[in-house]
C-alpha positions as YAML, in Angstrom:
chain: A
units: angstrom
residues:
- id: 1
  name: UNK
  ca: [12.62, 23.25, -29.22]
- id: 2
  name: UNK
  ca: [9.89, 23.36, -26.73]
- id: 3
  name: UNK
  ca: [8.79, 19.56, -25.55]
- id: 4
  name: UNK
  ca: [5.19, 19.09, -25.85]
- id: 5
  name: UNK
  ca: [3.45, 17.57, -22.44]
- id: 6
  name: UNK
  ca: [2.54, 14.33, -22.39]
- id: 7
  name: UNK
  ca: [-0.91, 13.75, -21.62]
- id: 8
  name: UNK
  ca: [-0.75, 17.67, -20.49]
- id: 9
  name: UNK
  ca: [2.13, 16.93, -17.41]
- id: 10
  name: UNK
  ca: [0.70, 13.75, -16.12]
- id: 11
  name: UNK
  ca: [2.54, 11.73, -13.43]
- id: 12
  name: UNK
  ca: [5.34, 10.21, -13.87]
- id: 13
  name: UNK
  ca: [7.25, 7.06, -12.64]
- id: 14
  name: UNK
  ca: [10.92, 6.83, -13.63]
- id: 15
  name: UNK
  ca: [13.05, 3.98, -12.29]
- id: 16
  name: UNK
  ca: [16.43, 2.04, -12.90]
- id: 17
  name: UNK
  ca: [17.23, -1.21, -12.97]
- id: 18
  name: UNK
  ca: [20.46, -1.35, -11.22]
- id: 19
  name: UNK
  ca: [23.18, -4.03, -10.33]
- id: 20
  name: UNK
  ca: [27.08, -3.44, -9.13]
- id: 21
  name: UNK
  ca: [26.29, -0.34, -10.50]
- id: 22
  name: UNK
  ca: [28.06, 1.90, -8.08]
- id: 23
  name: UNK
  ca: [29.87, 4.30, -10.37]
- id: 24
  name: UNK
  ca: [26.83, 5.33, -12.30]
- id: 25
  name: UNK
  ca: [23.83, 5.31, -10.60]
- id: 26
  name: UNK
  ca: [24.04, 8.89, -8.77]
- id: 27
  name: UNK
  ca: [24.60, 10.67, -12.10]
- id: 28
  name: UNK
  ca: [21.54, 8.39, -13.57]
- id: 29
  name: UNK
  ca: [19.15, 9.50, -10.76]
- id: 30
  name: UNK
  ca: [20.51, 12.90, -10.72]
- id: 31
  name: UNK
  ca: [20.10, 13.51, -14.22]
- id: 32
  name: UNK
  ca: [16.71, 11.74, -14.54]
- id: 33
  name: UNK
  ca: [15.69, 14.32, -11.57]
- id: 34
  name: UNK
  ca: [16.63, 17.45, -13.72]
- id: 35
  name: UNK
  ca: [14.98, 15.56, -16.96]
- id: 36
  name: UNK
  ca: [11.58, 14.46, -15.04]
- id: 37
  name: UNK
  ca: [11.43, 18.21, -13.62]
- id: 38
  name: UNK
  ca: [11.43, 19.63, -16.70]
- id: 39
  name: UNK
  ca: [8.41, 17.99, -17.99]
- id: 40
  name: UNK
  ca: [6.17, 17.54, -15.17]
- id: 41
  name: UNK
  ca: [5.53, 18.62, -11.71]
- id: 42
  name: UNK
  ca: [4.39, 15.29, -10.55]
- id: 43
  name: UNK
  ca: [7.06, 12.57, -10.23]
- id: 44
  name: UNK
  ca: [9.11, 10.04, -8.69]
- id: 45
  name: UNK
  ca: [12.32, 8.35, -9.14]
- id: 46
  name: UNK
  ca: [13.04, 5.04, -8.09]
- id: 47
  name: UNK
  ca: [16.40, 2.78, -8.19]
- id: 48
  name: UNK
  ca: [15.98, -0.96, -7.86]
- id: 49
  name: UNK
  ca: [18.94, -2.11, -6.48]
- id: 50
  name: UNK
  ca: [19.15, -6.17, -7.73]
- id: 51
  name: UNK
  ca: [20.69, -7.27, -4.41]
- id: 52
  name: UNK
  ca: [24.65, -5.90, -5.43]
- id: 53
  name: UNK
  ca: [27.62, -6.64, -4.16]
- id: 54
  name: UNK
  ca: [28.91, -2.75, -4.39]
- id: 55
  name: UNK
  ca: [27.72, 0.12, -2.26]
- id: 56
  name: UNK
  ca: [24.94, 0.60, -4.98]
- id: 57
  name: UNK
  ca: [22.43, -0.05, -2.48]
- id: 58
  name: UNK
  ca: [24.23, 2.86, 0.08]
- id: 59
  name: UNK
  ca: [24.50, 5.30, -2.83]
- id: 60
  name: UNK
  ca: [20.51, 4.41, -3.62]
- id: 61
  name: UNK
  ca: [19.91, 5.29, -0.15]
- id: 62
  name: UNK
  ca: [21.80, 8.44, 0.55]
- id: 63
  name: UNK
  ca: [20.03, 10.03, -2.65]
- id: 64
  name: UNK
  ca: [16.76, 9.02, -1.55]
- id: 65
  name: UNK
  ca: [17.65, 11.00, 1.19]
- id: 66
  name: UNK
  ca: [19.20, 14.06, -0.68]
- id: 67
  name: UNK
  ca: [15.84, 13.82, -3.29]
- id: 68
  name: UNK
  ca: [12.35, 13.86, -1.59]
- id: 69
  name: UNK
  ca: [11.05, 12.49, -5.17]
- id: 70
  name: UNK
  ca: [13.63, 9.05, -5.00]
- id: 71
  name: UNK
  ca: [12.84, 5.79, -3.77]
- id: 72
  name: UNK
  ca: [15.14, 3.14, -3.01]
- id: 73
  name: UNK
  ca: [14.29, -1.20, -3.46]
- id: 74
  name: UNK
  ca: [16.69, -3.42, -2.51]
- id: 75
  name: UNK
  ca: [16.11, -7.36, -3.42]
- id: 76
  name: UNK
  ca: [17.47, -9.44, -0.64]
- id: 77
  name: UNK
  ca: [19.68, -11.11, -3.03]
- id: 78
  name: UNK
  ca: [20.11, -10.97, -6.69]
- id: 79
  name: UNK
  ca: [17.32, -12.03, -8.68]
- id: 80
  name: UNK
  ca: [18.16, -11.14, -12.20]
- id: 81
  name: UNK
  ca: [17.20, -8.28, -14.59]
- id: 82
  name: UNK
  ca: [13.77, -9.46, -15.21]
- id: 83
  name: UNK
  ca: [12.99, -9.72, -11.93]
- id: 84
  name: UNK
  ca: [14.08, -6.12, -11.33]
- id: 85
  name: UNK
  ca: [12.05, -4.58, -14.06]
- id: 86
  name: UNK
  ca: [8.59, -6.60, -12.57]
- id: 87
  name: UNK
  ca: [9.77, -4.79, -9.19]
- id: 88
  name: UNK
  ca: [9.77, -1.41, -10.40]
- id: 89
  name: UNK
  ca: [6.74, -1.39, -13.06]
- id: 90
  name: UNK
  ca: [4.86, -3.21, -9.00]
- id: 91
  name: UNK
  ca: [6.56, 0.35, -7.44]
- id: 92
  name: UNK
  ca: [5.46, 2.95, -10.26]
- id: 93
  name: UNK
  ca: [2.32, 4.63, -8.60]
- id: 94
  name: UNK
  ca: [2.13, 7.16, -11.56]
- id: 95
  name: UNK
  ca: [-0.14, 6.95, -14.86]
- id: 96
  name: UNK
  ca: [3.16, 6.73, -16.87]
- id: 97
  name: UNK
  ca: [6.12, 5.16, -16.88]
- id: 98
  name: UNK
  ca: [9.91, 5.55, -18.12]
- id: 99
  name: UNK
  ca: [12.95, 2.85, -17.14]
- id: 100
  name: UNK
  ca: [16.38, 2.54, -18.41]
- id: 101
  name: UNK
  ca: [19.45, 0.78, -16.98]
- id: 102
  name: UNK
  ca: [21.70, 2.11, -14.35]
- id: 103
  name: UNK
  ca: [24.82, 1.41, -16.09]
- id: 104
  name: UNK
  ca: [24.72, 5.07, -18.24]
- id: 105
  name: UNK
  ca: [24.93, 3.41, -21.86]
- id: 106
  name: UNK
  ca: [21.81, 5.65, -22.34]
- id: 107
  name: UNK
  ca: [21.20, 9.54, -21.26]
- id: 108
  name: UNK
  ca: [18.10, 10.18, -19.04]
- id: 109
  name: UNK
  ca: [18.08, 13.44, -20.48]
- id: 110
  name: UNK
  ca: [16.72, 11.61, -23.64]
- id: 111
  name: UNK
  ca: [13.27, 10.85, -22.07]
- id: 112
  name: UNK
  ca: [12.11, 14.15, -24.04]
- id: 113
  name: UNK
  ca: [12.29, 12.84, -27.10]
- id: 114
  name: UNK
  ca: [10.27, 10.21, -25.70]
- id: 115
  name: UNK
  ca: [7.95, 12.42, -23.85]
- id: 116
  name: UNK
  ca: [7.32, 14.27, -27.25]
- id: 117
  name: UNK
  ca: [6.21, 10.98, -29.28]
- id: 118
  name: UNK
  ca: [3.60, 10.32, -26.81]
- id: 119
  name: UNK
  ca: [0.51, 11.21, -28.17]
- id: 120
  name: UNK
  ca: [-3.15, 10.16, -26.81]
- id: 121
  name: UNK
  ca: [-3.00, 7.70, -29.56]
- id: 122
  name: UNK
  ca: [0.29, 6.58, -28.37]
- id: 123
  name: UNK
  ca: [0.44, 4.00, -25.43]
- id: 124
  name: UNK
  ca: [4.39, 2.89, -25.69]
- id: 125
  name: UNK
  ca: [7.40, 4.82, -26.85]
- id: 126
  name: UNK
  ca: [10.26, 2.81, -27.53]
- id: 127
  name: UNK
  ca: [14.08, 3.59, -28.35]
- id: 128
  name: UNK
  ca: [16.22, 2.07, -30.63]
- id: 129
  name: UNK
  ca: [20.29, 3.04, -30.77]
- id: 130
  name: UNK
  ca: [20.85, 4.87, -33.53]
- id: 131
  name: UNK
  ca: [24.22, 3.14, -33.26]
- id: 132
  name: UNK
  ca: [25.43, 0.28, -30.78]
- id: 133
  name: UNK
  ca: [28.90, 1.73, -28.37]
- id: 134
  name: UNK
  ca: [29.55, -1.64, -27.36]
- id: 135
  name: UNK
  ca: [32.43, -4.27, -28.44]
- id: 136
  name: UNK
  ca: [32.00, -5.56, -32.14]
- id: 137
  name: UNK
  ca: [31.48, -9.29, -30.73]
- id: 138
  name: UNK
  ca: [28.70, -7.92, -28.70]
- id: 139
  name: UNK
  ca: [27.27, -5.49, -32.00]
- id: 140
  name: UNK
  ca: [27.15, -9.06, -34.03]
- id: 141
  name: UNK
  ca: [25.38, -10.61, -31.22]
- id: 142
  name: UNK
  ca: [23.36, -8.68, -30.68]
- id: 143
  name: UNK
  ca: [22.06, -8.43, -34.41]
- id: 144
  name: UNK
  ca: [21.77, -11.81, -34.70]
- id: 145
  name: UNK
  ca: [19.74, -12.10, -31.27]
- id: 146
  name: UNK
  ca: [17.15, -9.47, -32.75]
- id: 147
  name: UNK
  ca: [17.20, -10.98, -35.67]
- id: 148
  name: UNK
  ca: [16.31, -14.46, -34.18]
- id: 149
  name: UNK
  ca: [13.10, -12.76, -31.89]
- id: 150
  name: UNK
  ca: [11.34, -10.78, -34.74]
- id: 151
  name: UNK
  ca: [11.29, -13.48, -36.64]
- id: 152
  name: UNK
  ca: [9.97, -16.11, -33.96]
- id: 153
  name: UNK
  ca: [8.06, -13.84, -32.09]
- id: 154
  name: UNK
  ca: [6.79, -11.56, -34.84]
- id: 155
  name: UNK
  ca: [7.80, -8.71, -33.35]
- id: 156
  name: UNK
  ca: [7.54, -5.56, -35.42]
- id: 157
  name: UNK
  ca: [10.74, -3.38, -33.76]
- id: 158
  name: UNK
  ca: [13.46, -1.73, -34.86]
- id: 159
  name: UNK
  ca: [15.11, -2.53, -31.37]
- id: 160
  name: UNK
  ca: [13.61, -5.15, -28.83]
- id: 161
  name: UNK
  ca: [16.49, -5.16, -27.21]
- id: 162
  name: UNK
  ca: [16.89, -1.22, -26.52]
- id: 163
  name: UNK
  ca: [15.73, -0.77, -22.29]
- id: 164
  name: UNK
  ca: [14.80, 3.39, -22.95]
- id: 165
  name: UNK
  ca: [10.96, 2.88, -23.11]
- id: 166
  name: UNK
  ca: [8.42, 5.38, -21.67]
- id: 167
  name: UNK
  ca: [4.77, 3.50, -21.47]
- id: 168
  name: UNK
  ca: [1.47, 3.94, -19.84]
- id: 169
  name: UNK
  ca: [1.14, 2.16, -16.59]
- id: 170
  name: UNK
  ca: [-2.49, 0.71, -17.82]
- id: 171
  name: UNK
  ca: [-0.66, -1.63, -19.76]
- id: 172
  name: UNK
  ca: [0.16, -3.56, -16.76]
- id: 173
  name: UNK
  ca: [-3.98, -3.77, -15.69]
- id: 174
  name: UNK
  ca: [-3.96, -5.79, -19.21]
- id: 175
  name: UNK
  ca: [-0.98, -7.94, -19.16]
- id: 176
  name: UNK
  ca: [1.44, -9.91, -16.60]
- id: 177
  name: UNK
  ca: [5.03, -10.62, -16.86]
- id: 178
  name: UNK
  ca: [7.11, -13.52, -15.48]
- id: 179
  name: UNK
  ca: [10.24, -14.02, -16.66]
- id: 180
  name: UNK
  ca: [13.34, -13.22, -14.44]
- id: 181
  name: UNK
  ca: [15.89, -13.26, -16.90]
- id: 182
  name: UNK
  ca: [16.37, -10.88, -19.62]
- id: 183
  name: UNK
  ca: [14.28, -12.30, -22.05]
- id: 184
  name: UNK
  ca: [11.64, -10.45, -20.13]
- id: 185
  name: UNK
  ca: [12.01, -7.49, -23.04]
- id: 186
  name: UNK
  ca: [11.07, -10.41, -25.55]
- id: 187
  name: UNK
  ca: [8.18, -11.35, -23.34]
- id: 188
  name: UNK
  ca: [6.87, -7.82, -22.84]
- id: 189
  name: UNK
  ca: [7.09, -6.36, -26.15]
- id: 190
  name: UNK
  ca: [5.51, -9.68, -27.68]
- id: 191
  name: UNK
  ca: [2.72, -9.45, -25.17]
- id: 192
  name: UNK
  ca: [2.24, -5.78, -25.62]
- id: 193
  name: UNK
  ca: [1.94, -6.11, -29.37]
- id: 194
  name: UNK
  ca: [-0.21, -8.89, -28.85]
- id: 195
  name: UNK
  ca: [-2.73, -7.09, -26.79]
- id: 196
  name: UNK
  ca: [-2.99, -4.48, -29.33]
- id: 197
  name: UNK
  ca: [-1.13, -1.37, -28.02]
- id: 198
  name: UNK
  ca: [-0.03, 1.26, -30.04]
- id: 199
  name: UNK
  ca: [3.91, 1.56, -30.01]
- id: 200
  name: UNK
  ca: [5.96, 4.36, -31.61]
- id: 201
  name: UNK
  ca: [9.52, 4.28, -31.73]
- id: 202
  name: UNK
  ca: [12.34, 7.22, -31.35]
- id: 203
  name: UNK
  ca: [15.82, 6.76, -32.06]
- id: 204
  name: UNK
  ca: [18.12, 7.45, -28.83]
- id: 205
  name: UNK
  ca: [22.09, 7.11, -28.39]
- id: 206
  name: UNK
  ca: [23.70, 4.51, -26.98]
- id: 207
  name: UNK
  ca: [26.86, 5.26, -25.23]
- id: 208
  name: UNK
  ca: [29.89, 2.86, -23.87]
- id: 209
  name: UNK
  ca: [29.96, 1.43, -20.56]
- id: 210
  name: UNK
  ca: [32.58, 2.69, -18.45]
- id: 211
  name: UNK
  ca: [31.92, 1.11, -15.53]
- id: 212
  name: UNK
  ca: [31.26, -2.65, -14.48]
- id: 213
  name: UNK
  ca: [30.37, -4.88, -17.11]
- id: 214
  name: UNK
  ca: [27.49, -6.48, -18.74]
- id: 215
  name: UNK
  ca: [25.91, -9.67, -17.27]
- id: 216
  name: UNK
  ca: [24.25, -11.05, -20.58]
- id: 217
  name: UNK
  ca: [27.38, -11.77, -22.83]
- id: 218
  name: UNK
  ca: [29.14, -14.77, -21.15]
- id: 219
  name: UNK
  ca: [28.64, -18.03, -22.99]
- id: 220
  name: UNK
  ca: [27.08, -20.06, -20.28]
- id: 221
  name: UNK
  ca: [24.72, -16.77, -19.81]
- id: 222
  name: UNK
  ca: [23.97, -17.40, -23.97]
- id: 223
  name: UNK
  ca: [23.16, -20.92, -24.15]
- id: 224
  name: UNK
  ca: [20.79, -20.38, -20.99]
- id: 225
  name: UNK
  ca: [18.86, -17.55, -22.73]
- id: 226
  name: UNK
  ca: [18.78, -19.47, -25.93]
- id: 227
  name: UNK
  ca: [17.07, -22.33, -24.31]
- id: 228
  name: UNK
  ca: [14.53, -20.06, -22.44]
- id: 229
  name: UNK
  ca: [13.97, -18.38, -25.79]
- id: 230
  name: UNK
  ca: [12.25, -21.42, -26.57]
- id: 231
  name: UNK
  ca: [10.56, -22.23, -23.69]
- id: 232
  name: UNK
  ca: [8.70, -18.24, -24.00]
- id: 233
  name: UNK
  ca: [8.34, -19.38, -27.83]
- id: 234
  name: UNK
  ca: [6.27, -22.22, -27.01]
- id: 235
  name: UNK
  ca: [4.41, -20.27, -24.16]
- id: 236
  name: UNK
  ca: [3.44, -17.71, -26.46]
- id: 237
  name: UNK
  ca: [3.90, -18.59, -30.04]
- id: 238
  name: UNK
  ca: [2.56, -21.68, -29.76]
- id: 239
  name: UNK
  ca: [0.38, -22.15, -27.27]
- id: 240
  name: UNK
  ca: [-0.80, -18.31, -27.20]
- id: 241
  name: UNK
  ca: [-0.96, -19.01, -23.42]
- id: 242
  name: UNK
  ca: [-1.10, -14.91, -22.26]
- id: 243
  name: UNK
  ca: [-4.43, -14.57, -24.76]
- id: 244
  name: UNK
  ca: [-6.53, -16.93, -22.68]
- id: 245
  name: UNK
  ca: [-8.38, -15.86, -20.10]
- id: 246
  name: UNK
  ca: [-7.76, -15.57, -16.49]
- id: 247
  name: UNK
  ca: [-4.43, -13.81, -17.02]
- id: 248
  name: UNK
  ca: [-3.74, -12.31, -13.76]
- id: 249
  name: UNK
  ca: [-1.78, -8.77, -14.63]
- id: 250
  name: UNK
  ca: [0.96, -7.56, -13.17]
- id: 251
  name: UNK
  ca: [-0.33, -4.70, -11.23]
- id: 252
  name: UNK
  ca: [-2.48, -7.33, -9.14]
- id: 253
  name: UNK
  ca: [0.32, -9.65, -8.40]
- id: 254
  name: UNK
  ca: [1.96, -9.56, -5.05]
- id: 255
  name: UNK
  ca: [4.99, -7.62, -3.88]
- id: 256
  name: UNK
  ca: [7.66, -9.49, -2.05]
- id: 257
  name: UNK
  ca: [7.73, -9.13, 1.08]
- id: 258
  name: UNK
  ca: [11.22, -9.86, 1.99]
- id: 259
  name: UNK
  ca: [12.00, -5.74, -0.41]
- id: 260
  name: UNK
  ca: [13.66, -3.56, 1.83]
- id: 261
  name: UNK
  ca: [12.45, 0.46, 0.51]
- id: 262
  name: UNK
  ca: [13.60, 3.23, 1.95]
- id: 263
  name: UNK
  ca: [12.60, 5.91, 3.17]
- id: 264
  name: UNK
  ca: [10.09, 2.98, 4.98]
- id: 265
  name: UNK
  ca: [6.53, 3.93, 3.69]
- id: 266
  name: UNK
  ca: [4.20, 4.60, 6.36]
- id: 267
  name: UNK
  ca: [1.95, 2.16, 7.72]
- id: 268
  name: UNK
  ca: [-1.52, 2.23, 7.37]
...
């Protein structure tokens, strides 16, 4: 079936999140090259290496030199998934925008689907697993966790928790984000759906991870996110503190300084 253009082939920004990711990132960017090709002429890739431990960050590099469309950010150190994602949605200089993790549990190749589903009266398309490939303890966790944020955050998802989402980069002239952990996919979607943005949602597979292991499913990792689950609760819930004005958004807050990209851009 022939994938309608989004927005007739406009730009787009794809980047991964990406920690001690070393066996999967190459065949992430690679395949997100051949998938990004396919549906527009104008785009970039970009890897956000989390400060790992691995030769991530060498792998990032060598196929930013293979691909004259890939970027490569390195944080100095690790700074946690949130802080990743606010990295690469600072980097994205096209009008759209598609991440996904760099540990293959989902298939670039997807993005069509996604691609498809985004109409002009469309401004986010997210995924949600048609069925979980992880460990049962981490299936029943991970249903009780999205149970918990719909129902404090009335959120209206099938899948908050699903990282496959293509969106339009004006979101981020509207709203900010600030979390570092990975409650940041809580934060954004609640602060999306807030602000009135129209979300569709498109099922997507969800594959095992063979390589490294997740970050989020330790118990001292759990009670940390359940206590910052709260905090954002108040924040926004309660207090409603991102509908005030004098929100600074995201795509006006500053980039840190101490990123090393490469290739270097040029200076002005």
């Amino acid at each position: 079936m022939a994938v309608v253009p989004a927005a007739q082939a406009a730009g787009l920004s794809v980047f991964f999140p990406a920690y001690n990711d070393s066996g999967t990132i190459a065949s992430m960017v690679i395949r997100a090259v051949k998938a990004a090709s396919e549906l527009t002429p104008d785009f970039e890739v970009i890897v956000v290496d989390d400060g790992s431990a691995d030769s991530t960050a060498e792998i990032a590099d060598e196929l930013a030199r293979t691909y004259p469309q890939v970027r490569a950010i390195h944080h100095p150190r690790n700074r946690d998934y949130g802080a990743a994602l606010r990295t690469g949605f600072r980097a994205a200089q096209k009008e759209l925008i598609f991440y996904t993790d760099g540990d293959a549990q989902y298939d670039p190749a997807e993005l069509a689907a996604l691609w498809q589903k985004l109409t002009p009266d469309a401004d986010l398309v997210n995924g949600y697993k048609i069925s979980r490939s992880d460990p049962l303890h981490r299936i029943i966790i991970g249903r009780i966790y999205h149970y918990i944020v719909s129902v404090l955050f009335g959120l209206k998802l099938r899948d908050v928790d699903c990282d496959f989402r293509l969106m339009r980069r004006s979101i981020f002239d509207r709203i900010n984000l600030e979390k570092n952990s990975g409650i940041i996919c809580v934060e954004m979607m609640k602060k999306i759906q807030d602000a009135g943005f129209s979300i569709v949602e498109v099922p997507v597979h969800h594959y095992h991870r063979a390589f490294g292991q997740s970050q989020f499913f330790n118990y001292r990792r759990l009670l940390r996110t359940a206590r910052d689950l709260m905090l954002l609760w108040f924040a926004l819930v309660v207090r409603r503190e991102h509908l005030r004005p004098g929100v600074t958004p995201l795509t006006q807050t500053t980039v840190d300084p101490a990123n090393r990209i490469y290739p270097s851009p040029p200076r002005p």
